[in-house]
C-alpha positions in Angstrom: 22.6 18.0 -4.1 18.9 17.0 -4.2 16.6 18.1 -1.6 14.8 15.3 1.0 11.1 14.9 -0.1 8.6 12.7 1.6 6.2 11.5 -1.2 3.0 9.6 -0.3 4.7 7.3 1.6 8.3 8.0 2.6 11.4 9.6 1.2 12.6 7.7 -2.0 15.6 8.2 -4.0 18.1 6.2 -6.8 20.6 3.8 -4.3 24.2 5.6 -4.9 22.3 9.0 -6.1 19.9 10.3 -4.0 20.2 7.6 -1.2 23.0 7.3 0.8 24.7 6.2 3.3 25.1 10.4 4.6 21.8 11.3 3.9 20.3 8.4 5.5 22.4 9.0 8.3 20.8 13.2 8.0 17.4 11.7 7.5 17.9 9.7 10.2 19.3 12.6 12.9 15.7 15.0 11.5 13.7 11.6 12.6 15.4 12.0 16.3 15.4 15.3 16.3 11.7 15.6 15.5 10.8 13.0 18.2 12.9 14.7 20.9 10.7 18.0 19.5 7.3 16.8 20.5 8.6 14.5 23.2 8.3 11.2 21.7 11.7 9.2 22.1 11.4 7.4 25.1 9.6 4.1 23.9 12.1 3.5 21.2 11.6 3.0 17.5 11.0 -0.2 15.3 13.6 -0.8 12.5 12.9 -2.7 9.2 14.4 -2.8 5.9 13.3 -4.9 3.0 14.7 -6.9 0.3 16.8 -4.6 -1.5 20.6 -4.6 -1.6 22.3 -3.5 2.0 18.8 -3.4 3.6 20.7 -4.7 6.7 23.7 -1.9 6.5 21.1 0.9 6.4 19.3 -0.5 9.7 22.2 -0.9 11.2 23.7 2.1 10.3 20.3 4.1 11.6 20.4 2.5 14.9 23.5 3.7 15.1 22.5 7.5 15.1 19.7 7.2 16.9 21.8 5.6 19.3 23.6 8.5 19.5 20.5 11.0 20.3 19.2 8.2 23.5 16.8 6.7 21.3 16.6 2.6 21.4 16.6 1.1 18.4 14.7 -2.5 17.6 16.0 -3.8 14.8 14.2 -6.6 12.9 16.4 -9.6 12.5 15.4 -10.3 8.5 14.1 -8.3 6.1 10.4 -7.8 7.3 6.6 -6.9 5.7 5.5 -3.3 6.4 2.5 -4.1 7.8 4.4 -6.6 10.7 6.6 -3.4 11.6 3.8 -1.3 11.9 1.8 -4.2 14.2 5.0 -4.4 16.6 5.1 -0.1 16.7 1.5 -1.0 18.3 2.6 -4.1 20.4 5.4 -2.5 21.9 3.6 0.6 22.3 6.8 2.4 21.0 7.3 5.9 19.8 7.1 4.9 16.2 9.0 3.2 13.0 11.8 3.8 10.4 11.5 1.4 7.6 13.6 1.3 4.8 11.3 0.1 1.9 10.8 1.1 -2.0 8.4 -0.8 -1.7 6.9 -1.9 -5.1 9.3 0.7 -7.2 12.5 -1.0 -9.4 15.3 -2.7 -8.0 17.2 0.7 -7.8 15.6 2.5 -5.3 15.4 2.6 -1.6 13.6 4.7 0.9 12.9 5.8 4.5 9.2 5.5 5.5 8.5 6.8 8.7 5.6 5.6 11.0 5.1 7.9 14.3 3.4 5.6 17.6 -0.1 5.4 16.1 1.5 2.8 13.6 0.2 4.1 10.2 2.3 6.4 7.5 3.4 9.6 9.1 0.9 12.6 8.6 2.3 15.6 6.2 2.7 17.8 8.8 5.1 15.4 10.4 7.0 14.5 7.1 7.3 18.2 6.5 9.1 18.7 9.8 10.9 16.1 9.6 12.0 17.5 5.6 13.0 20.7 7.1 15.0 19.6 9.8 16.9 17.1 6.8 17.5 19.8 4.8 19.0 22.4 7.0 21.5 19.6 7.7 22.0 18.3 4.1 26.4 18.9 3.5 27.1 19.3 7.1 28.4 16.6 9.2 25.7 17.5 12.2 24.6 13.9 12.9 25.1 12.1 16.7 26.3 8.8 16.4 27.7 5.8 18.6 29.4 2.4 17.2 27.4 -0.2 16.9 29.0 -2.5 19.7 28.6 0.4 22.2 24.9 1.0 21.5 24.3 -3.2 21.7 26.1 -3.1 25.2 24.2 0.1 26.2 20.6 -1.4 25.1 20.1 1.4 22.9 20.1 -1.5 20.1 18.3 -4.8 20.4 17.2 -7.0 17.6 13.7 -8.6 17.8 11.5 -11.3 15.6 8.5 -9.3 15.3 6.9 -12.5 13.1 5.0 -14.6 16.2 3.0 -11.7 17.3 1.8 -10.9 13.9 0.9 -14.2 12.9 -1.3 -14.5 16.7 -3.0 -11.1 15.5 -4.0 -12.7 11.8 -5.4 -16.2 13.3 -7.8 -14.2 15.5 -9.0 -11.7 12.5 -9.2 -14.8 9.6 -11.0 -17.9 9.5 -8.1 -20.4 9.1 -10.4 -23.5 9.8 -12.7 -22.7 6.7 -9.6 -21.9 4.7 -8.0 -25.5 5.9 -11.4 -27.3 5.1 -12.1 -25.7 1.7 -10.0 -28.0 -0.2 -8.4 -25.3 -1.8 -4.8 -25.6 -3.9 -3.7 -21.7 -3.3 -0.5 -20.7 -5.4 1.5 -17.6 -3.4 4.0 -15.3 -5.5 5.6 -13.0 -2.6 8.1 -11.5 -5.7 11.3 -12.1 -4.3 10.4 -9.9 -1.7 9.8 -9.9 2.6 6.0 -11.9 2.4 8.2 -14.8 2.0 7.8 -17.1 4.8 4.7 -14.9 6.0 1.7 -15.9 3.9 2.6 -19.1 2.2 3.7 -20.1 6.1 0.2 -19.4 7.6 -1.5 -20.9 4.7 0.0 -24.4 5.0 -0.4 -24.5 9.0 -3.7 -23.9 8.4 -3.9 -27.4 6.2 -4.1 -26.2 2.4 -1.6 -27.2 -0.4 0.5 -24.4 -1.1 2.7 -24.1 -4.4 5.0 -20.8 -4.1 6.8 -19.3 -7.2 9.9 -16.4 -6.8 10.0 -17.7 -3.0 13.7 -16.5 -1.9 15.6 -13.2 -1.5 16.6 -11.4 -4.8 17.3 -8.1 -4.8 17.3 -7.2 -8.2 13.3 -8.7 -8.2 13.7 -11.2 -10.6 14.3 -8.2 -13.1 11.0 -6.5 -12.9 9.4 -3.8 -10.4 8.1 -6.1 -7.4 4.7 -4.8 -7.9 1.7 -7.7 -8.2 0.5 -6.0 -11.3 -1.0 -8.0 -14.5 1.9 -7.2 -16.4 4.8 -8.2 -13.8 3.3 -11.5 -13.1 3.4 -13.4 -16.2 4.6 -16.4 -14.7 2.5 -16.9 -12.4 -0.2 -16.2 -14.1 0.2 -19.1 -16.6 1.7 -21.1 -13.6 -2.2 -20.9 -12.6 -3.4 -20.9 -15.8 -1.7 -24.4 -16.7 -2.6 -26.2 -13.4 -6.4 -27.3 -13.0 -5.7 -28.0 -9.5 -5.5 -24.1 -8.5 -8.4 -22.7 -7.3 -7.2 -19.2 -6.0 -3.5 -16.7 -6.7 -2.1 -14.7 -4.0 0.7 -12.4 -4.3 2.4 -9.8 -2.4 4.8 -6.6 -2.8 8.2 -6.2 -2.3 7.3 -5.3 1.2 3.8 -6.7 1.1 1.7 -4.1 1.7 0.0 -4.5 -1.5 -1.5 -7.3 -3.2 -2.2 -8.9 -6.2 -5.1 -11.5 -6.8 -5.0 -14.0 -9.5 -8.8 -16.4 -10.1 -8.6 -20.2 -10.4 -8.9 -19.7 -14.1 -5.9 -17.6 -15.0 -7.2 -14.2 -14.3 -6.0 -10.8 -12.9 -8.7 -8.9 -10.9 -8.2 -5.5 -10.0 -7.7 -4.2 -6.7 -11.1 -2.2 -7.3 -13.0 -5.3 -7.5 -11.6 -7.2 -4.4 -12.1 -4.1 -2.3 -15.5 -4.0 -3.1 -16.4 -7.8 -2.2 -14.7 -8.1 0.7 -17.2 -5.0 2.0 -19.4 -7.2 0.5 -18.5 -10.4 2.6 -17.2 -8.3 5.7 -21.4 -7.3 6.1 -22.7 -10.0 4.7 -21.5 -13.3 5.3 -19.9 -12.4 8.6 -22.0 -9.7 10.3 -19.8 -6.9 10.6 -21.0 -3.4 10.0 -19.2 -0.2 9.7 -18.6 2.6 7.3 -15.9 2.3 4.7 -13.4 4.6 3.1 -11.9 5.0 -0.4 -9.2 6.8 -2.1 -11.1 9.6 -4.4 -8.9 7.2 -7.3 -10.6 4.1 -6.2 -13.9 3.1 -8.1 -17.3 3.6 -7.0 -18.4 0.0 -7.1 -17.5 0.3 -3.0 -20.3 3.6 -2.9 -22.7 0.8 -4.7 -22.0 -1.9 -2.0 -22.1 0.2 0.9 -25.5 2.0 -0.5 -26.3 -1.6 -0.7 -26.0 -2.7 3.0 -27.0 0.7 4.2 -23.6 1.9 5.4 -21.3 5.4 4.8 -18.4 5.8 2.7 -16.1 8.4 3.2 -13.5 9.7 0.3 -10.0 10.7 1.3 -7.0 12.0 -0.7 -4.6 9.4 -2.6 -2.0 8.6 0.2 -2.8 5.6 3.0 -2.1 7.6 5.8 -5.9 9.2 5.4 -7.4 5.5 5.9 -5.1 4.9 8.5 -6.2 7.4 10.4 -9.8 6.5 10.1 -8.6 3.1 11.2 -6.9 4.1 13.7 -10.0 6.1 15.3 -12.2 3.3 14.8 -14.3 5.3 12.0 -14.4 2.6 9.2 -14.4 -1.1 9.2 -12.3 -1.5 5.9 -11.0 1.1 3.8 -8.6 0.7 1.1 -7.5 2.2 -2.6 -7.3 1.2 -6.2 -3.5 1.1 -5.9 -3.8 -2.1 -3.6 -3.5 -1.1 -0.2 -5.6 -2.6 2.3 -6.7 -2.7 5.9 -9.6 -3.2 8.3 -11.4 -2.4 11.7 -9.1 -4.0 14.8 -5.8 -4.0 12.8 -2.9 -1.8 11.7 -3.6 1.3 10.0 -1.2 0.7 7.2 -1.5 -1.2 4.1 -1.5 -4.8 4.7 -1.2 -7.6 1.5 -0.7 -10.3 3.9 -3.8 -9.9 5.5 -5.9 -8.7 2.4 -4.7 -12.4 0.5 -6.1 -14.1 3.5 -9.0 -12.4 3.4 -9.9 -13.1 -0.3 -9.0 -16.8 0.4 -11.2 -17.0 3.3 -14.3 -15.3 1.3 -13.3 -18.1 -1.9 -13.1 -20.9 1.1 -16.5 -20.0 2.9 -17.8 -18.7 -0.4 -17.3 -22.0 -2.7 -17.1 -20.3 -5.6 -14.9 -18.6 -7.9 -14.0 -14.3 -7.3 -14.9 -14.6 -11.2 -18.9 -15.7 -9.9 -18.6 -13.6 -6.7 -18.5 -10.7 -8.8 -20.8 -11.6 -11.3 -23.4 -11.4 -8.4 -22.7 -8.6 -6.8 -23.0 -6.8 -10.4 -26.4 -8.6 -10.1 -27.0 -6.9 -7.1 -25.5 -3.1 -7.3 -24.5 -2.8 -10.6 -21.4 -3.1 -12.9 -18.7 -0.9 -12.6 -15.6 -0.5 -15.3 -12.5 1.6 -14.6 -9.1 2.3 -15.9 -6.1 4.5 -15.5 -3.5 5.8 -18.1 -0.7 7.8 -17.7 -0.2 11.0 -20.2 3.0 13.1 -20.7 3.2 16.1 -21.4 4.9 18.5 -23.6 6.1 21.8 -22.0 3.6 23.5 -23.8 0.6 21.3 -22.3 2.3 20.9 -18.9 2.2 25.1 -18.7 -2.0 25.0 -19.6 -2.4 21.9 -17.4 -3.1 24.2 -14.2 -5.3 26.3 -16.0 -7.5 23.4 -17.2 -7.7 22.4 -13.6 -8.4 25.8 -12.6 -11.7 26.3 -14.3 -13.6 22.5 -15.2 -15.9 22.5 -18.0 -19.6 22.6 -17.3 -20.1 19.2 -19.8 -17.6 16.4 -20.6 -17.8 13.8 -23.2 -21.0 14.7 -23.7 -22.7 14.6 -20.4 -23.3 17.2 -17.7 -21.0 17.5 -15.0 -22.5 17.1 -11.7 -19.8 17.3 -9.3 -16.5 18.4 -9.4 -13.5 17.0 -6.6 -11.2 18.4 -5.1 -10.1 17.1 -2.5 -6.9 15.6 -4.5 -6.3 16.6 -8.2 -9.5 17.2 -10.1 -12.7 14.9 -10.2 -15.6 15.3 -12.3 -18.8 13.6 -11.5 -21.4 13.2 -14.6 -24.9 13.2 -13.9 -24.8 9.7 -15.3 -22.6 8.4 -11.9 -19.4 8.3 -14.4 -16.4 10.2 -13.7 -12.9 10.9 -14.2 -9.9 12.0 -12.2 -7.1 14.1 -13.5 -3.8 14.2 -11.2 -0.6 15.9 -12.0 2.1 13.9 -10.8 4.4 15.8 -8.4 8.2 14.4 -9.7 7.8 14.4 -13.6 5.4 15.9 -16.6 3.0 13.3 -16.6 -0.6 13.6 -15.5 -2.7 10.3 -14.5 -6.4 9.8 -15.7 -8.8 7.6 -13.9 -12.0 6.9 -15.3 -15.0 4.4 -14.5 -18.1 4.2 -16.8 -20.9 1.0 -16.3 -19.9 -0.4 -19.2 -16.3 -1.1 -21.3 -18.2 0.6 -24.3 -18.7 3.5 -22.6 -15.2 3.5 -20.2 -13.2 3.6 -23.5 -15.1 6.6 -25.1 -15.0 8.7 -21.5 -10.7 7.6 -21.6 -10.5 9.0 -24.7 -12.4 12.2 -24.2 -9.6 12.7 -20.7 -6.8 11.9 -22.9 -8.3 14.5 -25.6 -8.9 17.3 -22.9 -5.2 17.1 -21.4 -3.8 17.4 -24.8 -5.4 19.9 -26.6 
């Protein structure tokens, strides 16, 4: 029997393998039994599932325990976004969030992501208690539970539309009236998954045509991993491409927490890129200033903005609970990661697609000009900045040295002196030249990932190659 193992963002496992019905309902009972530990199960919990086969049954079926141990239950009447469950944790003031999301992983997976009151991804040292507990239980029947009917009667269950309050939160944070008046056409691609009904919704009240691809429930994602990635967004990507009339592409995760954006012409730009112009139009087209943080994966071209305007950025270990809880102190006024999780000052400190799409469409609308020129300027003004990231696996032989490698960083790589080295997660060296690369050994399988940025593609591809060279010799 496998172990329970919170990741970066929940405990995730194969549907019928790893997660099941029983050790949801053990998962579930450690959750109580944690809260009833530091005397947090009074307010109740927010429950959410998304898209993915029996979403509904596992909600349902958690309520049911938790029930069982005092704690209410609100359960979200359709599948819902992350980021809205974590916004009605805050609005209810309630003692957290179970949300059972894989996010942007394959069809085949589920998970349980726990948020605690503060609304953002649970901390380690509450995952890890929450773990132990799980585990001591795993193959024992040692779970409260009540039926269903009883708990509704009781009010230890009630089911909620957490949508109204969300959307009031969003029209006070984005300019709707410029994005009405731009005279934008704005194609949305929610990928079969919970943004549905969420972003292209706000969008058309707001007056802009709207043309949605992969708009309705499917568990199975259309057949590819419901991550707004380059390559799982073919479609839309010559959907824009074939229509003049787009100006701007917007799509969202399985649970839209992440985001994908997709320029009038046809093309994919990286999460690296819009992090670093919203900063850019956060300061200076609406007056807002504030320090912002990154993910030590994410690219520097957010340092060069926020050199630019005068303003701190702080580096945290990959894992959005680290910008959440900068958020959630008030310490930053956006902070984000290369992976395509977003946030800012005065919202929920959790990834949020929804809200980063209408950001970038509100910076196109006020803007008037393409992310393609918007970025071509601010290269003008701090510099350009080229990353990439590849994935190596490794023999047995290589994954044995790996460690060792780590353990003692060379003093000059690809040719340049290192300046710095990381490490605050995996391994970062700094070259005197700004450049760097990350090496990080993934946790669940032999494969470490390489992150590199160089100031030009010339100079990216021969820094990838001397990372790929050093892991495998």
């Amino acid at each position: 029997m496998s172990l329970i193992k919170f990741g970066t963002s929940g405990w995730r496992g194969i549907l019928g393998e790893d997660f099941t019905f029983e050790n949801v309902r053990v998962v579930t009972q450690a959750i109580a039994d944690h809260l009833h530990a530091v005397g947090q199960s009074k307010h109740g919990l927010i429950i959410g599932y998304d898209s993915r086969f029996m979403g509904e049954r596992f909600a349902r079926e958690t309520a049911r325990i938790l029930a069982g141990s005092g704690i209410t239950s609100f359960v979200c009447d359709r599948d819902t976004p992350t980021p809205v469950i974590a916004h009605e944790i805050l609005k209810r003031k309630a003692d957290g969030g179970i949300n059972f999301t894989a996010s942007h992983n394959p069809f085949d997976y589920n998970g349980i992501k726990f948020s605690p009151a503060w609304g953002g991804p649970a901390l380690p040292e509450t995952t890890k208690d929450i773990e132990t507990r799980a585990n001591a239980m795993l193959g024992e029947i040692c779970y409260k539970e009540m039926p269903l009917d009883k708990a509704f009667k009781a009010g230890l269950v009630q089911e909620i539309d957490p949508m109204p309050s969300y959307f009031e939160t969003l029209r006070e944070i984005i300019d709707f009236q410029a994005i009405g008046q731009s005279g934008l056409t704005i194609a949305v691609n929610v990928l079969y998954g919970t943004g549905r009904g969420y972003l292209d919704t706000l969008l058309r009240d707001c007056g802009v045509q709207v043309l949605t691809i992969n708009q309705h429930r499917d568990p199975y994602f259309g057949g590819h991993p419901p991550e707004p990635a380059e390559k799982h967004m073919p479609d839309f990507i010559n959907m824009i491409k074939e229509n003049p009339r787009i100006g701007l592409g917007l799509a969202t995760d399985g649970d839209a927490d992440r985001y994908g954006i997709v320029d009038g012409d046809g093309s994919y730009l990286e999460p690296n890129y819009i992090l670093a112009l919203l900063l850019d139009y956060l300061i200076r087209r609406k007056g807002q200033k504030g320090a912002a943080a990154r993910s030590v994966a994410t690219s520097h071209l957010i340092d060069a903005v926020a050199a630019y305007h005068g303003v701190e950025i702080l580096e945290t270990p990959v894992g959005f609970k680290y910008i959440g809880e900068y958020i959630r102190d008030g310490k930053i006024l956006i902070g984000g990661e290369e992976s395509a999780g977003l946030t800012v000052k005065g919202h929920v400190p959790d990834k949020d697609g929804i809200l980063a799409c209408l950001l970038v469409a509100e910076m196109v609308a006020v803007e008037g000009q393409s992310l393609r020129t918007l970025l071509e300027d601010l290269y003008k003004r701090v510099g350009e900045f080229h990353t990439c990231r590849e994935n190596i696996h490794l023999s047995p032989e290589l994954e044995a040295a790996f460690p060792g490698k780590m353990a003692a960083p060379p003093a000059t790589f690809a040719g340049r002196k290192v300046a710095k080295v990381i490490t605050v997660d995996g391994c970062k060296l700094v070259l005197d030249d700004g450049t760097w690369v990350l090496f990080r050994k993934s946790g669940t399988e032999p494969v470490v990932r390489v992150y590199a940025e160089a100031g030009s593609a010339g100079d990216l591809e021969q820094l990838a190659q001397a990372a790929v060279n050093f892991v495998q010799q």
